[in-house]
N, C-alpha and C positions, 0 to 999 in steps of 0.2 A: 503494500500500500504506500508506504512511502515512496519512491517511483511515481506511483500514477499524480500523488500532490507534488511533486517537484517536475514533472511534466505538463500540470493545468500551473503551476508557477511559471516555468519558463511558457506556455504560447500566451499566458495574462502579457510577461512584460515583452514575449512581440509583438501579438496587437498594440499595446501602446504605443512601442517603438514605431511602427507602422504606421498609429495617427499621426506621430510627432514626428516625420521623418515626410509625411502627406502634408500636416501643414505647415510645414519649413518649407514646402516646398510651391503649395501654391504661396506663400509670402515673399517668396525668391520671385516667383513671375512677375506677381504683380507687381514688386518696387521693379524689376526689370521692365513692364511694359509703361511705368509710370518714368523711368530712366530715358525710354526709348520716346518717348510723346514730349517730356522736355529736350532731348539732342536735339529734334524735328522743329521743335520751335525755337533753339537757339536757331538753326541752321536756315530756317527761314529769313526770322531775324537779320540774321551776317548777311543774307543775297539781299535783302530788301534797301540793308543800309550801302553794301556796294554798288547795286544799281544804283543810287538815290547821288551818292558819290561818283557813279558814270556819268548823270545826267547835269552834275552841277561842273563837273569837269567840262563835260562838252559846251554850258553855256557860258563858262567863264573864259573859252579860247574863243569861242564865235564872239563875242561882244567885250572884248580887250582888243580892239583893232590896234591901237598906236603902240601896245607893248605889253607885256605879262610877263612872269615869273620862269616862264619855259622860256620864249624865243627873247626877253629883254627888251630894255624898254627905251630903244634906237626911236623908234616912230615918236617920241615926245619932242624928242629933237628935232627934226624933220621940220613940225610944223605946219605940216601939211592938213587942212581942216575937211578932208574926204572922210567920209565914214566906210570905207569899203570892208567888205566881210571877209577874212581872210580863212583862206581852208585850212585845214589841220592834219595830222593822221593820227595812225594810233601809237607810233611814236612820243606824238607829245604828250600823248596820258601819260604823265606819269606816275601820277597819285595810282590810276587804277592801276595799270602796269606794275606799279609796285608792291601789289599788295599776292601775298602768296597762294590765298584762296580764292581771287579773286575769279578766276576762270570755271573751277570746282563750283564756287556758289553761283553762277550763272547757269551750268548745264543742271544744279540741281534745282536751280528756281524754273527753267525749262521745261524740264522731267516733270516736276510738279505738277502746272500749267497744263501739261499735257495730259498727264495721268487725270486731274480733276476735270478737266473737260471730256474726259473720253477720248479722246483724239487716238493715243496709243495705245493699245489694249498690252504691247509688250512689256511694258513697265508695270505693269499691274503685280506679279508674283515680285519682279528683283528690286521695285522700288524702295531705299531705304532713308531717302533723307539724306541723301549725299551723294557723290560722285567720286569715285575713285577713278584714275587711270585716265582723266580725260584731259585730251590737246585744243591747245586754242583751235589747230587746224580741222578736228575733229569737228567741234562749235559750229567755226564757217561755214565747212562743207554743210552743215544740215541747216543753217539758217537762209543760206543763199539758195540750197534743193527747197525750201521753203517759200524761196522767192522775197524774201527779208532783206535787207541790206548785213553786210560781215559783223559791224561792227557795232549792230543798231541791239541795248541789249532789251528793248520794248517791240521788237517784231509782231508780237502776238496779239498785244496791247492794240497798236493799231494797225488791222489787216490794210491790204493792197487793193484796190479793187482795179479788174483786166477788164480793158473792156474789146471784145469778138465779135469781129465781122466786120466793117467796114466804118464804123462809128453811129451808126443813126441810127441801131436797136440800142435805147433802151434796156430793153428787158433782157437781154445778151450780160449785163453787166455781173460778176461774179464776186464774191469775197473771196482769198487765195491765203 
C-alpha cells in the first residue's frame, strides 16, 4: 500500500507541475504577443517620423533657392532677386541618407500599407513589423513597377491617374 500512496503522490504533484508549467506558459505568450504589438508600434512610429523627416527635407531644398546647409549659401551673395526652384537628388538628403533605418522603415511602412489594404495577399503569413535584408535598389524597382516616382516615399498616399486612348474619354481614366 505504500507504493500505491506515493504513486497518487507523485501524479498529484505532476498535475500541478503541468498546470504550473500551462500557465507559465500561456503568461510567456501573452507578455510575448503584448512585446510583439509594442515592437509594431514602435516600428510604425520610426517610419512615420522618417517619412515626416523625408518630407521636411525635400521642402527645405525646394524652397532655400539662394543657399542651405547642403549646397551653401553662395546665392546670398549673388544677389540675384529670381526665385527659381532649384532641383535636388537624393544625394543631398542627407538627414535621411543618414539615418540607418531609414530605408528598413520605408519598405516596412510599404508592406504595411499594402498588407492593410489588401493589395498583397503575400505579406499576409511573413509580415512582421519590419524588414530585414532590404536595398534601397530593391525599394525602387517596386515603386517605379508601381508606377510611383524612386524616391517619392508617399506613392500610395497619392495614386497617379493614366489616362487611355486618345484623351477625350473621360471615363478611360484609371487610378494606378
Amino acid at each position: 500500500m505504500p507504493d500505491a500512496t506515493k504513486k497518487q503522490a507523485k501524479d498529484k504533484k505532476d498535475k500541478v507541475d503541468t498546470k504550473a508549467s500551462t500557465n507559465a506558459m500561456k503568461d510567456a505568450e501573452k507578455e510575448l504577443l503584448d512585446l510583439l504589438t509594442r515592437k509594431r508600434q514602435v516600428d510604425r512610429n520610426l517610419a512615420n517620423l522618417e517619412a515626416s523627416i523625408y518630407a521636411f527635407e525635400g521642402s527645405y531644398l525646394e524652397d532655400t533657392t539662394h543657399g542651405n546647409i547642403i549646397r551653401g549659401f553662395e546665392g546670398y551673395l549673388s544677389g540675384r532677386t529670381d526665385r527659381k526652384r532649384q532641383k535636388f537628388t537624393d544625394s543631398d538628403r542627407i538627414f535621411s541618407n543618414s539615418s540607418s533605418t531609414y530605408q528598413k522603415a520605408l519598405e516596412a511602412k510599404e508592406r504595411e500599407e499594402q498588407y492593410s489594404a489588401g493589395l498583397d495577399e503575400t505579406f499576409g503569413d511573413r509580415y512582421s513589423g519590419h524588414a530585414l535584408g532590404s536595398t534601397k535598389n530593391t525599394i525602387k524597382k517596386k515603386r517605379l513597377k508601381a508606377g510611383g516616382r524612386a524616391d517619392s516615399p508617399t506613392m500610395y498616399k497619392n495614386p497617379k491617374k493614366l489616362r487611355l486612348g486618345s484623351g477625350r474619354e473621360t471615363e478611360s481614366e484609371l487610378e494606378v
